[in-house]
N, C-alpha and C positions, 0 to 999 in steps of 0.2 A: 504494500500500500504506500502511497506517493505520500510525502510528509509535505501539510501546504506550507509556505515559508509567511511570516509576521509580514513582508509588505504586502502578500495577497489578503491576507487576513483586513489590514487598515483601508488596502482597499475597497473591499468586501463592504464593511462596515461604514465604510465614508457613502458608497452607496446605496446600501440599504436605508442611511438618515436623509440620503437626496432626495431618494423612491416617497417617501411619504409626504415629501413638503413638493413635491412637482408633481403629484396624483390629483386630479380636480377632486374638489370636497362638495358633498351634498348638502346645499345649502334648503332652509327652510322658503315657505314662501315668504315668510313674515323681513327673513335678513335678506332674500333676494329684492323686495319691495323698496326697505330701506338704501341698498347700494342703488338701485336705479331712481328712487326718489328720497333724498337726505332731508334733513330737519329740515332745511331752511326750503323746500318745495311745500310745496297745498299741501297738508296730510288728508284730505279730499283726496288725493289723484295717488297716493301709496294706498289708500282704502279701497278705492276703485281697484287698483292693479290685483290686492289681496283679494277680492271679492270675484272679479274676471278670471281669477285661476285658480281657484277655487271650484267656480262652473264648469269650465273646461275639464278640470279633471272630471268631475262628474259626469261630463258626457261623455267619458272616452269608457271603448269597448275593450276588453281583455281580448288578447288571443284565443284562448277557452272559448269567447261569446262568440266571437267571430267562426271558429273552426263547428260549434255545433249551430249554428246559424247555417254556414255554408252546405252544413248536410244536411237538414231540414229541406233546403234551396234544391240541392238534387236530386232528392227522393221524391219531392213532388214536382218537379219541371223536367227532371232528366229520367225519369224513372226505368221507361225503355227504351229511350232515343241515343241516351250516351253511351257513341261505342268507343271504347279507349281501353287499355291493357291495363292504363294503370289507376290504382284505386283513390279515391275520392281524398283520402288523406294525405298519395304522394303530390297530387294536384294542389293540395291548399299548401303544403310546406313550398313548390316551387312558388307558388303565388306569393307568398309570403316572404320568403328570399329575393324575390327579384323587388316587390317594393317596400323592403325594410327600408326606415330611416337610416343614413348612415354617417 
């Protein structure tokens, strides 16, 4: 077994403290509101921002909803007219892959 030598070691270690301060951090909606609108803006329009994305998430569908939605979708439209080799779930992951956000 190879012995690691103390400068691979510091180096190791200087990068592993880089990795966590250069990793983007999940901020809340509440601190994302504040860095795009600071004290000194309308707390009106940080309120609005909180409240707007707050809704948004709310409308947004899981993947789950979406995948048994989509087969709902082809059992009653496709039922005998879809002819394709491949099954209903390899078609939603290519769906899904080609327009993930990225």
């Amino acid at each position: 077994m190879k012995k690691i030598s103390e400068e691979a070691k510091k180096r190791a270690a200087n990068y592993m403290s880089l990795k966590g301060a250069l990793e983007p951090k999940q901020e809340t909606i509440e601190e994302a509101a504040l860095k795009l609108y600071p004290d000194d803006w309308d707390r009106r329009e940080r309120l609005a921002f909180i409240e707007g994305a707050k809704w948004q998430a709310e409308r947004m569908y899981s993947e789950e909803d979406l995948i048994s939605f989509a087969h709902f979708y082809f059992k009653e439209e496709f039922n005998s007219t879809l002819q394709t080799s491949k099954s209903t779930d390899e078609i939603l992951k290519e769906w899904f892959e080609q327009f993930k956000k990225k």
